[in-house]
Backbone bond lengths (Angstrom), bond angles and torsions (degrees), N, CA, C in turn:
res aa  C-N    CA-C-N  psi(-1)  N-CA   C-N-CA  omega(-1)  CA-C   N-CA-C  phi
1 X - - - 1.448 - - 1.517 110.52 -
2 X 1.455 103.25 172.24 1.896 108.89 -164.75 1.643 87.75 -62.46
3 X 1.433 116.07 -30.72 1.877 105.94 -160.34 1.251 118.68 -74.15
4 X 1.333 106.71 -14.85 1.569 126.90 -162.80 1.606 99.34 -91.45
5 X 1.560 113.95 -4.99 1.554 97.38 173.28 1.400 127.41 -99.42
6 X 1.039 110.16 155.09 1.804 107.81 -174.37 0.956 117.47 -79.13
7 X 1.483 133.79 148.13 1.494 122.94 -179.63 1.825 92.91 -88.35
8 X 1.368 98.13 167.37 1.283 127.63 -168.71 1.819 107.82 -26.79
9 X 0.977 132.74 162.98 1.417 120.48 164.52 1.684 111.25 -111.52
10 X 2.085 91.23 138.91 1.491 76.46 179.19 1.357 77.28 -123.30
11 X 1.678 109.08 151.86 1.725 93.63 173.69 1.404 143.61 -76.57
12 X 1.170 101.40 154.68 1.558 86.80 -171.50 1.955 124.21 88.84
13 X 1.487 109.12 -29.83 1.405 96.37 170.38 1.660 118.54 -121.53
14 X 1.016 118.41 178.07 1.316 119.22 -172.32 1.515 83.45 -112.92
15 X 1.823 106.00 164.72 1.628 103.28 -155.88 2.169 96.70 -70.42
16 X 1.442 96.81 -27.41 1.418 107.13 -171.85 1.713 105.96 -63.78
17 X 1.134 119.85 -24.97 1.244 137.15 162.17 1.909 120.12 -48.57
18 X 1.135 100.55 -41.28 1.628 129.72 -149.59 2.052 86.79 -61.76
19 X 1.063 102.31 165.78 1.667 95.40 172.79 1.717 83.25 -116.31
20 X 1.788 101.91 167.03 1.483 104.10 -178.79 1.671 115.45 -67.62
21 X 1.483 93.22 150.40 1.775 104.77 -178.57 1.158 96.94 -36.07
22 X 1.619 139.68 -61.95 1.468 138.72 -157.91 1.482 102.07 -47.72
23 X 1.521 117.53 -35.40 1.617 110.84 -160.96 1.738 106.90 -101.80
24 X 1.629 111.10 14.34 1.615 127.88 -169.97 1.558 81.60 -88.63
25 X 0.724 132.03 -65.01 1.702 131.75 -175.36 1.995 93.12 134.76
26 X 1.528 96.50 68.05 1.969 104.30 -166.30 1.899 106.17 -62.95
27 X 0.726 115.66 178.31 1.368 120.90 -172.77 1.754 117.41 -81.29
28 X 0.826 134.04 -127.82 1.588 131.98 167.17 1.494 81.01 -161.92
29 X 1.740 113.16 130.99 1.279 137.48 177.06 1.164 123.53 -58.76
30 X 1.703 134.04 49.20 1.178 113.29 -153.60 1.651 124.53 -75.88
31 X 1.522 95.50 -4.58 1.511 112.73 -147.79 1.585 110.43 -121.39
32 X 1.343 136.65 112.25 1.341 145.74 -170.95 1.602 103.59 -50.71
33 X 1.254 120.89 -114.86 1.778 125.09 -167.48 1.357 95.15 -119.63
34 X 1.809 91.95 151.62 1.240 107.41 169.59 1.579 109.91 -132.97
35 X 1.035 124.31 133.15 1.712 125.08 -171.20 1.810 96.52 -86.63
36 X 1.785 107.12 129.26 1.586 80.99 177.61 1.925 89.52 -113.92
37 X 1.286 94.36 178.65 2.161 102.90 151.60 1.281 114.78 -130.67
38 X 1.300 126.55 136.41 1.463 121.15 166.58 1.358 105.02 -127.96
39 X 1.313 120.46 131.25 1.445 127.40 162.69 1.497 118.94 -175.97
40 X 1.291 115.60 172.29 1.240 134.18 -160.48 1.560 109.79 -76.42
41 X 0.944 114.06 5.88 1.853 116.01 -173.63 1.519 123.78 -24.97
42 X 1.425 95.30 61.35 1.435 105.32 -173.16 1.556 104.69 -137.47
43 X 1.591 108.46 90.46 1.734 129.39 25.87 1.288 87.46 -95.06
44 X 1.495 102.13 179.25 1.462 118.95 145.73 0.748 126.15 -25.78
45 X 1.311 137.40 175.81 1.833 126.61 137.84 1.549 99.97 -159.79
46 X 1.042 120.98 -178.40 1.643 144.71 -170.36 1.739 81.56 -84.77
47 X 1.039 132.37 -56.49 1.589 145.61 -161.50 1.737 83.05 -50.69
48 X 1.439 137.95 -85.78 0.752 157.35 -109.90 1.652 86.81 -83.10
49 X 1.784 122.67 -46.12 1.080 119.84 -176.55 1.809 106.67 -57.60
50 X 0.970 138.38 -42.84 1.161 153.11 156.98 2.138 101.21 -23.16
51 X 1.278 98.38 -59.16 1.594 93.21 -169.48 1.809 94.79 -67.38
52 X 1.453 128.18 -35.75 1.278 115.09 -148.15 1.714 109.13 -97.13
53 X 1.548 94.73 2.75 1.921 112.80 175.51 1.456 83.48 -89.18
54 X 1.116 158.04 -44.35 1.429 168.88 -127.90 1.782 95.60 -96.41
55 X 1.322 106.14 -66.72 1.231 122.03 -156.01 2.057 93.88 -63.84
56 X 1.710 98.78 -59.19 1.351 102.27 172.71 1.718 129.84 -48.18
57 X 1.583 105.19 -32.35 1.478 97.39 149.30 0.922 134.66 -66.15
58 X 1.038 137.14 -36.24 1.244 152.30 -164.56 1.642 110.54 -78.55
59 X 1.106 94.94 -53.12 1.831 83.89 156.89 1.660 139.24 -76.12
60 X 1.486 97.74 3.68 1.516 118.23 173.83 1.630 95.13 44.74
61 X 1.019 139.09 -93.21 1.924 127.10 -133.42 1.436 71.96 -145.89
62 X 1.583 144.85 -8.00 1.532 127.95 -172.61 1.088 97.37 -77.57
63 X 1.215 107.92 -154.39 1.935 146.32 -157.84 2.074 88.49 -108.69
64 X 1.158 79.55 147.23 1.394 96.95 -177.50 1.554 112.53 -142.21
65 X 1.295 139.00 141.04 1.875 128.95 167.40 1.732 74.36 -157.31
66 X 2.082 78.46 144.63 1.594 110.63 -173.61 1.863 89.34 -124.27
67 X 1.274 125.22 125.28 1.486 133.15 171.99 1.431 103.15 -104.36
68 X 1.079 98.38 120.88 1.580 102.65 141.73 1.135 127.63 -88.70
69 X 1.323 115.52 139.02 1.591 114.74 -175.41 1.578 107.95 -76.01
70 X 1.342 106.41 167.45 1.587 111.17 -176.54 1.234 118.18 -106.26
71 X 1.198 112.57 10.93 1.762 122.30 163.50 1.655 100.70 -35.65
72 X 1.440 97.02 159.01 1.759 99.76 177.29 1.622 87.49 168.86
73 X 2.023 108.03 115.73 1.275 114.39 174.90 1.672 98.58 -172.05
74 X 1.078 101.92 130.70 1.422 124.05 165.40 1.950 103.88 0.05
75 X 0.576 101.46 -79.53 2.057 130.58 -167.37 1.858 92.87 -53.18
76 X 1.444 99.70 -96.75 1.801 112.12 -160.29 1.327 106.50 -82.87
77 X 1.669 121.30 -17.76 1.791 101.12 -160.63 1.842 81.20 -139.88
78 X 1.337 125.14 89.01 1.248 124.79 175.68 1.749 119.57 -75.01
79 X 1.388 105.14 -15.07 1.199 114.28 -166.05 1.413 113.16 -105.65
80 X 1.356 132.46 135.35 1.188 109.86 175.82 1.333 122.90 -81.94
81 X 1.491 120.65 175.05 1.554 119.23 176.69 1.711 126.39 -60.42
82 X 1.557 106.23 -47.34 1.364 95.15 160.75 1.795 139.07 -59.13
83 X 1.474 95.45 -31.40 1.555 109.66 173.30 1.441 125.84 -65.53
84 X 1.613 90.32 -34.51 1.331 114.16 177.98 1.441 117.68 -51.99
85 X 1.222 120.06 -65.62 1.745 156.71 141.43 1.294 93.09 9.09
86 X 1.719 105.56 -84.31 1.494 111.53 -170.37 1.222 107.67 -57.53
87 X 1.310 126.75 -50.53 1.670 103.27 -164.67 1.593 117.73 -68.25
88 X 1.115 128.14 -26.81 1.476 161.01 126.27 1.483 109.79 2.76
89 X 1.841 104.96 -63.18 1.421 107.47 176.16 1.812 105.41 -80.44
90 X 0.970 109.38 -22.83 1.872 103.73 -166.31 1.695 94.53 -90.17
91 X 1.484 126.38 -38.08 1.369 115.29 177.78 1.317 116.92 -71.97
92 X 1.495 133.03 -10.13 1.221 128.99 -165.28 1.919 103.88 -134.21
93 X 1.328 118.10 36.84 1.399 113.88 -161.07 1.914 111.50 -33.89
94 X 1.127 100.70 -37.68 1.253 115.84 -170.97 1.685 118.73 -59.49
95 X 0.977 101.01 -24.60 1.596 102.88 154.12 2.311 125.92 -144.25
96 X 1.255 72.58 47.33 1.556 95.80 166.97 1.208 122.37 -48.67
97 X 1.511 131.44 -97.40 1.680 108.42 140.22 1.266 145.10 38.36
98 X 1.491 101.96 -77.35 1.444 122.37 176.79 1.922 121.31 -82.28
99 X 1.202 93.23 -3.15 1.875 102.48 -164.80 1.745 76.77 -104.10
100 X 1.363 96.10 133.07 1.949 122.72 -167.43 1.177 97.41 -110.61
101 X 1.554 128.07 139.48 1.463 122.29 128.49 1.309 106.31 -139.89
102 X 1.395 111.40 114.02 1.012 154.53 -160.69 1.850 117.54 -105.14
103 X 1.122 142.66 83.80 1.715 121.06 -140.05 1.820 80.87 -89.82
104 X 1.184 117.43 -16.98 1.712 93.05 162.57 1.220 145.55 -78.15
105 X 1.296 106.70 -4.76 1.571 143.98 176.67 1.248 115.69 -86.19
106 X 1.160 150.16 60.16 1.825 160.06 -177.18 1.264 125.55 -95.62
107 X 1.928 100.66 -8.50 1.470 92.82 -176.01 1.462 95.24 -160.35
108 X 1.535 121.72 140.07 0.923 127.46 159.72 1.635 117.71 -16.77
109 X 0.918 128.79 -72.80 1.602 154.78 159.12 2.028 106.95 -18.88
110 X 1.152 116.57 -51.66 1.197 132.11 155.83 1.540 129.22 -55.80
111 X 2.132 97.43 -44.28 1.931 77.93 177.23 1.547 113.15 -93.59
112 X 1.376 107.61 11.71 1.630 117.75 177.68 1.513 96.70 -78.78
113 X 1.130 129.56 -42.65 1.404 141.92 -171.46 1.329 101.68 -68.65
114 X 1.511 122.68 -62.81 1.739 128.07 167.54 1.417 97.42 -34.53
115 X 1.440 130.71 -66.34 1.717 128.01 -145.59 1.492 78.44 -65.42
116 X 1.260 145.99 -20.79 1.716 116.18 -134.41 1.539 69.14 -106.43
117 X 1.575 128.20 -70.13 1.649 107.05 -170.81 1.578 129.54 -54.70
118 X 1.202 111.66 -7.16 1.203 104.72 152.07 1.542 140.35 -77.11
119 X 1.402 109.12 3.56 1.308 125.27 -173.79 1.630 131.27 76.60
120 X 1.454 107.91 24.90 1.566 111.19 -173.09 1.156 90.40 -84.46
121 X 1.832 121.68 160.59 1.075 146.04 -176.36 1.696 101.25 -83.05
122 X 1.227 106.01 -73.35 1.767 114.04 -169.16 1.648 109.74 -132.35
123 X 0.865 102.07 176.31 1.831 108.14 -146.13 1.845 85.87 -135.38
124 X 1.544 121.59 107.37 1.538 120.36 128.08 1.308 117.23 -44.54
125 X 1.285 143.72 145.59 1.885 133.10 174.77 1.762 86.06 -141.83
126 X 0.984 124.42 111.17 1.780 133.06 179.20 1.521 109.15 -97.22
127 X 0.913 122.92 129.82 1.572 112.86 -173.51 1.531 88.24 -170.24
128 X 1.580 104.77 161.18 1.725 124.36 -168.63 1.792 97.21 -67.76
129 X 1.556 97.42 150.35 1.459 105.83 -169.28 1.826 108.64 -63.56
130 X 1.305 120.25 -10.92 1.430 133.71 -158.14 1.963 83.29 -94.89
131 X 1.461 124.47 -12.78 1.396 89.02 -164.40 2.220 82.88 -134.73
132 X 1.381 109.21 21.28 1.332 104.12 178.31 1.532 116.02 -76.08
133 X 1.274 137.08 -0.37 1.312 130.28 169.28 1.431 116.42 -108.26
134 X 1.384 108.66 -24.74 1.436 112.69 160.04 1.538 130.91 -58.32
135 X 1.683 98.68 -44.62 1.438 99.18 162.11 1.272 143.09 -91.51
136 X 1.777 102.65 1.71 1.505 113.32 171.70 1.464 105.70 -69.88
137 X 1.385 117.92 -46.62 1.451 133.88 -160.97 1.897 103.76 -68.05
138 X 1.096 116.34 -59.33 1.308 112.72 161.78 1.412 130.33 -69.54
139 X 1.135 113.48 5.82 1.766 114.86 -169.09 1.717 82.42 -98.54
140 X 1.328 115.38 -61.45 1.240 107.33 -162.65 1.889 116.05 -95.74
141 X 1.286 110.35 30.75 1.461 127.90 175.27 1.606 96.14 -91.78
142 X 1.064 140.18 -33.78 1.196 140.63 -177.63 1.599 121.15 -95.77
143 X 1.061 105.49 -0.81 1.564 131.37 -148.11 1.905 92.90 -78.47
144 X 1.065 122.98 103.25 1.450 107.58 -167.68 1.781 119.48 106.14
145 X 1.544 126.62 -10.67 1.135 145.88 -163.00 1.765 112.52 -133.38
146 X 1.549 113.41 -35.68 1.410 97.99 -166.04 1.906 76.97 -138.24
147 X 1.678 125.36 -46.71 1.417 112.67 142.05 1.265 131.62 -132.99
148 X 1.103 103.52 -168.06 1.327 100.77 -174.48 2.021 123.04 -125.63
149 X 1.446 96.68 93.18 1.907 92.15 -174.03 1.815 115.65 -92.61
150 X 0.803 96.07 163.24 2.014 94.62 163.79 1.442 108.27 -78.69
151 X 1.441 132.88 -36.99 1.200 115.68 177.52 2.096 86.48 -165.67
152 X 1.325 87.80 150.14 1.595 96.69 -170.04 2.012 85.58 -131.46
153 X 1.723 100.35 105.63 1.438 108.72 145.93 0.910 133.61 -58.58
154 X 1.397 128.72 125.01 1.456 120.84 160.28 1.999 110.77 -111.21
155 X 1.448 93.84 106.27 1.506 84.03 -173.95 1.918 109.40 -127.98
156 X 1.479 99.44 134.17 1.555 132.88 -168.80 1.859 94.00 -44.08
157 X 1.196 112.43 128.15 1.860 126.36 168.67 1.346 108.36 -68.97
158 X 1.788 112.45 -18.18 1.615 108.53 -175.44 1.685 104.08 101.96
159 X 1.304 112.06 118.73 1.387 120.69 159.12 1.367 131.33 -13.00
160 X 1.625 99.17 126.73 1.849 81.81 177.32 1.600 95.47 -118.60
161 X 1.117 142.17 177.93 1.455 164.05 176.48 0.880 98.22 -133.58
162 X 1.680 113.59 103.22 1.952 119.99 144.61 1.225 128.73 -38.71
163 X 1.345 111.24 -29.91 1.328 114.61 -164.60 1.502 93.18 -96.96
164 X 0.925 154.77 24.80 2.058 140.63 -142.96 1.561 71.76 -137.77
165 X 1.415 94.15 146.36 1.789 140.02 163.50 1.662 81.18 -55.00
166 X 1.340 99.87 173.22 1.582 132.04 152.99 1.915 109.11 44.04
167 X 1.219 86.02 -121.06 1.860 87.56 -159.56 1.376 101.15 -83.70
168 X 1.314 114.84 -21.38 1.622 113.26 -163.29 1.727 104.45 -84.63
169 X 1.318 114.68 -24.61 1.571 128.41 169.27 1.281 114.84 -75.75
170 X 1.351 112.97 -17.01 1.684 100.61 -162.01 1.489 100.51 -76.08
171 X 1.554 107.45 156.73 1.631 118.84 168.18 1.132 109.47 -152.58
172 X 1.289 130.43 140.10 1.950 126.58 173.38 1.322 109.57 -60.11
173 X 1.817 122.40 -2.52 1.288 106.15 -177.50 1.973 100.68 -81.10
174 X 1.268 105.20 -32.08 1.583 126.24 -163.59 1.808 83.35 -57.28
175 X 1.517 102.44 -65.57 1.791 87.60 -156.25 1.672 102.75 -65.81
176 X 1.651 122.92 -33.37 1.481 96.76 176.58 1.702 136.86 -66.30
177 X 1.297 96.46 -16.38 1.671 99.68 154.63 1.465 109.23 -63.47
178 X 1.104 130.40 -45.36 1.744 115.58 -169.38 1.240 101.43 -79.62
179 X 1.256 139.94 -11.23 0.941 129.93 -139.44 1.918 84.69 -113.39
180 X 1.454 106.64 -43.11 1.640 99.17 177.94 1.585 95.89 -76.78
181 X 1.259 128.19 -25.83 1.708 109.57 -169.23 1.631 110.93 -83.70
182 X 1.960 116.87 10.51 1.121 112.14 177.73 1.808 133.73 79.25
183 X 1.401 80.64 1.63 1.523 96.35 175.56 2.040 119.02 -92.16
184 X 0.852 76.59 77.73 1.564 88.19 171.39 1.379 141.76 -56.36
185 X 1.223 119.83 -37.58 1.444 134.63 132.02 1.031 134.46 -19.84
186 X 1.362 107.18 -73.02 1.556 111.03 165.61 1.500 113.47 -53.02
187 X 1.530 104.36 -52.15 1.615 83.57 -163.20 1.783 122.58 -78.55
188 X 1.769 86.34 -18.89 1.808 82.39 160.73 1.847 127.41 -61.04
């Protein structure tokens, strides 16, 4: 889960250790909001285009970056991160660009840290409604410690239904079952 990840490593301290961003030597703010996404998009799905039309509103005319995480294991994350990327950029042309892989970037926790040395003020963070309190609570637990924002959104992609036809049903868990039971059809 998002809570179970570590923030960045610096050596030698634990994040509670860390002195505040202000006293890290923080950047100078040059830059208003940036909308980010982080998730496991492994596979793809039609669902997923749904979060990254979300994310692109949401940044209206700003800056936008979509991460994939770098998970990669037999079971939940079959795909790797670079592979991932590409299919990512060719299934979603429409925000190509904006889809990151970054091998310093592995964790939510990290591209909050990226937005802050780049000098953005406050952080949109868009993520599925099933994981919006998880990532409010850790987005802004560090908030002041590893960086530093004026205010860090955490705002809901919108409900999905497991059970729903079409885009509102889809999940990467649905196509990796068809996908190990050999059913191809379906999951095309």
């Amino acid at each position: 889960t998002v809570s179970e990840v570590p923030p960045p490593s610096v050596p030698g301290a634990a994040p509670e250790e860390l002195p505040p961003a202000e006293e890290q030597g923080a950047v100078e703010k040059t830059r208003g909001a940036i909308t980010l996404g982080f998730g496991r998009f492994n596979p793809p799905t039609a669902g997923h285009e749904k979060l990254l039309d979300k994310i692109k509103d949401t940044a209206e005319s700003g800056a936008y970056n979509v991460y994939p995480s770098h998970s990669q294991d037999d079971t939940k994350n079959p795909i790797g991160p670079e592979e991932k990327v590409l299919f990512m950029k060719k299934i979603f042309p429409d925000h190509s660009s904006n889809i990151i892989y970054d091998q310093s970037i592995r964790t939510i926790i990290d591209a909050l840290t990226h937005a802050d040395v780049q000098g953005y003020q406050s952080i949109n963070l868009v993520v599925g409604s099933d994981r919006q309190k998880e990532f409010e609570s850790l987005a802004n637990k560090y908030n002041g410690q590893l960086y530093n924002f004026d205010a860090i959104n955490v705002i809901s992609a919108g409900e999905r239904d497991a059970d729903s036809e079409g885009v509102e049903g889809m999940s990467a868990s649905k196509l990796r079952s068809l996908a190990a039971d050999g059913d191809f059809e379906a999951f095309k």
